[in-house]
C-alpha positions in Angstrom: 108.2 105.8 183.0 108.1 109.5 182.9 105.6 111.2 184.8 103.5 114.0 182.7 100.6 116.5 183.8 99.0 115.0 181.2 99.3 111.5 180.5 97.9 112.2 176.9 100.3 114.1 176.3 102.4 113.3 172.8 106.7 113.1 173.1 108.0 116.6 171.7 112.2 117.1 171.5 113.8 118.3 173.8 115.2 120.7 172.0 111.9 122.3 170.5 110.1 121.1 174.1 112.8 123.7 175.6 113.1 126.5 173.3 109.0 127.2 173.6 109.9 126.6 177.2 112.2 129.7 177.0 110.1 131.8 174.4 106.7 131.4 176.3 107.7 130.9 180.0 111.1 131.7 180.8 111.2 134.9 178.4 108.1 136.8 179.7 108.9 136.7 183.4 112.8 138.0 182.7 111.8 141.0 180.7 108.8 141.7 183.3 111.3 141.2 186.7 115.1 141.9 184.9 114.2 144.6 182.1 117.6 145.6 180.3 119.2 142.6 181.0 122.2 141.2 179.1 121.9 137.0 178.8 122.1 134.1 176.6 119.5 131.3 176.5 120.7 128.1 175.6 120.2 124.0 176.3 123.8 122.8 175.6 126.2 120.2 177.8 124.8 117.2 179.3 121.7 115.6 177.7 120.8 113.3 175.0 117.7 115.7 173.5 120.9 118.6 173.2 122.6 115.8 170.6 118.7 115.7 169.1 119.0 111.9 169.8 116.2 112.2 172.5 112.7 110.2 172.3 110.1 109.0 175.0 112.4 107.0 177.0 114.6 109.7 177.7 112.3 111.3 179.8 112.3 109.3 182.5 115.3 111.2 184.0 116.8 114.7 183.9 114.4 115.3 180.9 112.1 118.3 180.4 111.1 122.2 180.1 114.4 123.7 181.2 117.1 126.1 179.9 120.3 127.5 180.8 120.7 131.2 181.2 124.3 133.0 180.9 124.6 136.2 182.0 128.2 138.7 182.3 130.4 138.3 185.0 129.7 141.9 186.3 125.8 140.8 186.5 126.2 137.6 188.1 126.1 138.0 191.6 123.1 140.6 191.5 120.6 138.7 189.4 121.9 134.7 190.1 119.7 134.1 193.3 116.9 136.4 192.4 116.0 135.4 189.0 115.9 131.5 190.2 113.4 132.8 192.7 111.6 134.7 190.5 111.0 131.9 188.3 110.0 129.4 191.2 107.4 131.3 192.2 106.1 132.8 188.5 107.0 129.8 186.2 103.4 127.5 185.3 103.1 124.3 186.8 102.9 122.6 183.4 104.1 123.3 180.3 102.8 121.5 176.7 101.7 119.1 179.3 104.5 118.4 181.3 105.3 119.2 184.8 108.2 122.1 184.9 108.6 121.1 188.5 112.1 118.3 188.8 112.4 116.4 192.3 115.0 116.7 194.2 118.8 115.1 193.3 119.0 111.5 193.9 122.1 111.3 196.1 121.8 107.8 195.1 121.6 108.0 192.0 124.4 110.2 190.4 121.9 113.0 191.1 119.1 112.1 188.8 116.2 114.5 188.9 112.4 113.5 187.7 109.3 115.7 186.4 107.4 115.7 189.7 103.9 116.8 189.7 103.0 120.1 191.8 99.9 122.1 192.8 101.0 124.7 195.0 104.2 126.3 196.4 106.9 127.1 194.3 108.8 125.3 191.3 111.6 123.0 192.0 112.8 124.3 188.2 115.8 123.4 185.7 116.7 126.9 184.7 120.2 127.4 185.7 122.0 130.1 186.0 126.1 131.1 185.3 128.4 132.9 183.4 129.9 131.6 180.4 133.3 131.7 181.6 132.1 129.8 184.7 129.9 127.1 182.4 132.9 126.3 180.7 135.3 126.3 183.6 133.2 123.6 185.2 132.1 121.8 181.8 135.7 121.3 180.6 138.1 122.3 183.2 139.1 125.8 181.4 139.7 129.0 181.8 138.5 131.2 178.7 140.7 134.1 179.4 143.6 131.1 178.4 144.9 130.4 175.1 144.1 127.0 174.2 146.8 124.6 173.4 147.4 122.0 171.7 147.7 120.0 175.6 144.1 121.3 176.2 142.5 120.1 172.6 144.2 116.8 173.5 142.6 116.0 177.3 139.4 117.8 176.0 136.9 114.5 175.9 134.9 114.6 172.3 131.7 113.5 174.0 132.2 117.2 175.6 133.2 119.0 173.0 130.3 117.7 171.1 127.7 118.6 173.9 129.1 121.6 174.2 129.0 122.8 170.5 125.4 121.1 169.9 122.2 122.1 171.3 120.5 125.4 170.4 121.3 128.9 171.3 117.8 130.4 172.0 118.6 134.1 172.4 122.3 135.0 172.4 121.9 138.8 173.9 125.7 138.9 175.6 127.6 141.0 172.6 129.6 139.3 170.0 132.6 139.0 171.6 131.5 138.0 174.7 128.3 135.6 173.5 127.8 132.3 173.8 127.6 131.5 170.1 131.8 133.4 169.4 132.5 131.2 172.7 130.8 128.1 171.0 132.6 128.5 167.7 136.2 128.7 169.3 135.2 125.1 170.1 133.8 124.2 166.9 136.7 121.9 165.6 140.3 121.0 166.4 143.4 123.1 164.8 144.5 122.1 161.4 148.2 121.0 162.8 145.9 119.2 166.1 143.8 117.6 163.3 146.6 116.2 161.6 147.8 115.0 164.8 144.9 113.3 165.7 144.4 112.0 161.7 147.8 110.2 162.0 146.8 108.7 165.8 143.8 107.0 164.0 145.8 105.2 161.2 148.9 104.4 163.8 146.2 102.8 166.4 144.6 100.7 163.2 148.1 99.4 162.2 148.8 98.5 165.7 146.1 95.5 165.4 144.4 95.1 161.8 147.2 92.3 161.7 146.6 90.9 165.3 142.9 89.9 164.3 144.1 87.4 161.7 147.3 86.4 163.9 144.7 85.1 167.1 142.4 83.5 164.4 145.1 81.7 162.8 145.7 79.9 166.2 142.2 79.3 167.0 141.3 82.0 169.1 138.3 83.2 167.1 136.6 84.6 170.2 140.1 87.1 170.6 140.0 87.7 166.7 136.6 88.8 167.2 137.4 90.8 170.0 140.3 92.7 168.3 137.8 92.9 165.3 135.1 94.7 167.4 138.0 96.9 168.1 139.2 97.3 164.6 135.6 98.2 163.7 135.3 101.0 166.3 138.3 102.6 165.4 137.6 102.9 162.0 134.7 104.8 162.8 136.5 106.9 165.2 139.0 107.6 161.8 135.8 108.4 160.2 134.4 110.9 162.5 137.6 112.9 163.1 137.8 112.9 159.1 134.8 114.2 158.4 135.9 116.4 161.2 132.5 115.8 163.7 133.2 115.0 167.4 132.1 111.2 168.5 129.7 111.1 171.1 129.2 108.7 174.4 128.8 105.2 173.5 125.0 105.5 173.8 124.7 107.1 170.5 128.5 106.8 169.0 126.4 104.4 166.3 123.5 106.6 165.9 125.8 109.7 165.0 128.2 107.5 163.2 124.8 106.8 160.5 124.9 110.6 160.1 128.2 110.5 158.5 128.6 111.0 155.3 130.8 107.9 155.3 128.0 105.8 156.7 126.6 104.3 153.9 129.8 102.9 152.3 131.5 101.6 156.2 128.1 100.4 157.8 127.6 97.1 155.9 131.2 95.9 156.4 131.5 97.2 159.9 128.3 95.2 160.6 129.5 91.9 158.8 132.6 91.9 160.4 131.0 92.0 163.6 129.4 89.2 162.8 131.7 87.0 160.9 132.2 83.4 162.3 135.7 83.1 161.3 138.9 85.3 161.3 139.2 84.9 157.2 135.5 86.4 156.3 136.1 88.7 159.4 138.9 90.2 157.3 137.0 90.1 153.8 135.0 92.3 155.5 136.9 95.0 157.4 139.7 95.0 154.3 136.9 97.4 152.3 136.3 99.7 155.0 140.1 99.9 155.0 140.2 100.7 151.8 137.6 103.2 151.8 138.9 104.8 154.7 142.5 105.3 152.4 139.9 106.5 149.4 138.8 109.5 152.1 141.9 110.4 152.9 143.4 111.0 149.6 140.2 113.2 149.3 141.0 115.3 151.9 143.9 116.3 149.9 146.2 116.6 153.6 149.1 114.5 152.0 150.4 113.6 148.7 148.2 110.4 147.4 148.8 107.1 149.2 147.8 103.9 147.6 144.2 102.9 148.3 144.6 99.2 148.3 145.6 96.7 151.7 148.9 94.6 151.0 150.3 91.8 153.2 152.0 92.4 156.2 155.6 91.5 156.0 154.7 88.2 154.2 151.9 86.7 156.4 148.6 86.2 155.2 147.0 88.8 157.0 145.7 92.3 154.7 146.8 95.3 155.8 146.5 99.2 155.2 148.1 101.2 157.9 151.7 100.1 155.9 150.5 102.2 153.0 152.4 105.4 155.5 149.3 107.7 156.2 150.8 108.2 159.6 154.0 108.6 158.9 152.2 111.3 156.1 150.2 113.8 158.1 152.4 114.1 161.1 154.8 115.5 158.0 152.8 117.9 157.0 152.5 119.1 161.3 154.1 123.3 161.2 153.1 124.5 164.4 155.9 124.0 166.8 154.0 122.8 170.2 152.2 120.0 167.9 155.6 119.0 166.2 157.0 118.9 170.0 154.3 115.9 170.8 154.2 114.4 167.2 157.6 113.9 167.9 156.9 110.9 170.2 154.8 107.7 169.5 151.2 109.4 168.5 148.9 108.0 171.1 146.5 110.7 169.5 144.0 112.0 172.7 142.3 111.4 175.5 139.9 109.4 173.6 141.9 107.6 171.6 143.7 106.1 175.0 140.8 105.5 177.1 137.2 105.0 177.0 136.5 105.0 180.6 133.5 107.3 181.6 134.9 108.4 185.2 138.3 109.8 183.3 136.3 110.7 180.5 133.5 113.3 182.3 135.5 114.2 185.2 137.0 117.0 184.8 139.2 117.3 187.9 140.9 114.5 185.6 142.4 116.6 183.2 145.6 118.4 184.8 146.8 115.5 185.2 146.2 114.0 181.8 147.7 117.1 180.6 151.0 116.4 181.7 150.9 113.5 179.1 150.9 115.6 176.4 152.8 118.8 178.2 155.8 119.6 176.2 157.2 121.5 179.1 160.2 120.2 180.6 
């Protein structure tokens, strides 16, 4: 359960929870102790209320009044240390009814912190302080003062590149091209030629098993039909998010963002029936007009030159198949910039997400140098 000041108190987002946080708390005590200073307010990165997917069981961990404050590189060291105390000892004890004070990391517990209730002393807060440089450095293993490559797009996780361009800026007071909204946007959304790249990944992973899932049915295997239908289903989605170019989140809410798509609507009820499907044949009834819709939103993207929009057989058995219809084989075409073209040139194995879904390789970042080298085109 979560622990609140006030035990009447009613579940307010995160989001809105923490930008009143900022505007009537955090706010007043900087421009009384830190006049003239430069900064950004934000609540991005890590958190399920900076997706907005938050409610009243999310805060029995990690959750409540908190911000993040960026500040130049030049002012860092000066003002790091003495604006965290100046905020333990002049933030309120409660805010809109909950405590502002966290307990300590559990070291047992990947670190979890909890809203502790205090009386006296000062406030254990969650208002962290960096640079932006430094945020990203330790949010996504990378430099900002480095071009990024087609290498780093690829070993970038979605789940982080989602966190880190969702959330709310609260007060963005760094310059333009130094803030944290012109560092946000560079994030926004792959490449065109990395989009492509990615596009074709999706349709080459579906035609690597939509014709396994009939194949392990026809032998009896309905529990491994069902499992390569499960996976059939999630990559679709994947396909979908990446066309309607939005970045997939965790698994927690991968379902809950994949209803926002504008794709949603059409997909869900065949995604759902095939999960559901007792045998291999209606399993395939089902996931054939997600396939098809799938082809429909890619000849509306306009990336290639039309592709049929109908499943055919795959080389004579009786399994229905779309990824034959050559929309892989189609976008890595249309690939110009030469570092894409250099890894489009071997089998598209697409990203980091599209490889693995394993949460230690997927949010540690000391990971990704050596992913990297999977997609280096250096000799």
């Amino acid at each position: 359960m979560h622990l609140l000041a006030d035990e009447g108190s009613v579940f307010i987002p995160g989001l809105t929870l923490c930008r009143d946080f900022y505007r009537e708390a955090v706010r007043p005590i900087l421009a009384d102790a830190f006049p003239g200073l430069a900064y950004s307010a934000a609540l991005i990165g890590s958190g399920s209320e900076v997706l907005g997917f938050d409610d009243e069981m999310s805060t029995d961990h990690h959750w409540g009044p908190r911000v993040q404050l960026f500040v130049s590189e030049a002012d860092y060291p000066r003002v790091a240390d003495a604006i965290h105390t100046a905020l333990a000892n002049r933030l309120p004890y409660t805010f809109q009814g909950y405590s502002t004070h966290f307990s300590q990391p559990d070291p047992n517990d990947n670190g979890v912190q909890h809203l502790t209730v205090l009386e006296s002393g000062p406030v254990n807060h969650r208002v962290s302080v960096s640079t932006i440089r430094g945020f990203v450095l330790d949010y996504l293993d990378f430099d900002l003062s480095s071009p990024v490559e087609a290498a780093d797009w690829l070993t970038f996780p979605q789940q982080k590149l989602r966190a880190l361009t969702s959330g709310a800026v609260y007060h963005d007071g760094l310059g333009i091209e130094d803030g944290l909204e012109e560092v946000r946007a560079r994030f926004a959304w792959y490449p065109p030629n990395v989009w492509l790249y990615l596009l074709a990944a999706g349709w080459a992973r579906i035609g690597q098993e939509e014709h396994l899932m009939g194949r392990a049915g026809l032998v009896g295997d309905e529990l491994g039909s069902a499992l390569i239908g499960s996976r059939l289903a999630r990559d679709v989605m994947r396909l979908a998010f990446t066309m309607e170019q939005q970045y997939a989140p965790y698994p927690k809410w991968f379902g809950t963002a994949f209803s926002k798509l504008q794709c949603a609507a059409e997909l869900t009820p065949h995604l759902l029936a095939a999960q559901t499907a007792p045998d291999w044949q209606t399993r395939e009834s089902h996931l054939v007009p997600a396939y098809e819709a799938l082809a429909r939103m890619h000849n509306r993207l306009g990336l290639t030159d039309p592709l049929p929009e109908t499943v055919r057989t795959f080389w004579g058995r009786p399994f229905r198949v779309i990824a034959m219809q050559g929309f892989a084989d189609a976008l890595l075409a249309q690939i110009t910039d030469p570092d894409t073209r250099r890894i489009a040139a071997r089998q598209p194995i697409g990203s980091i997400d599209t490889i693995s879904d394993n949460t230690d390789l997927l949010e540690g970042g000391n990971w990704r140098p050596v992913l990297r080298r999977l997609w280096s085109t250096q000799d």
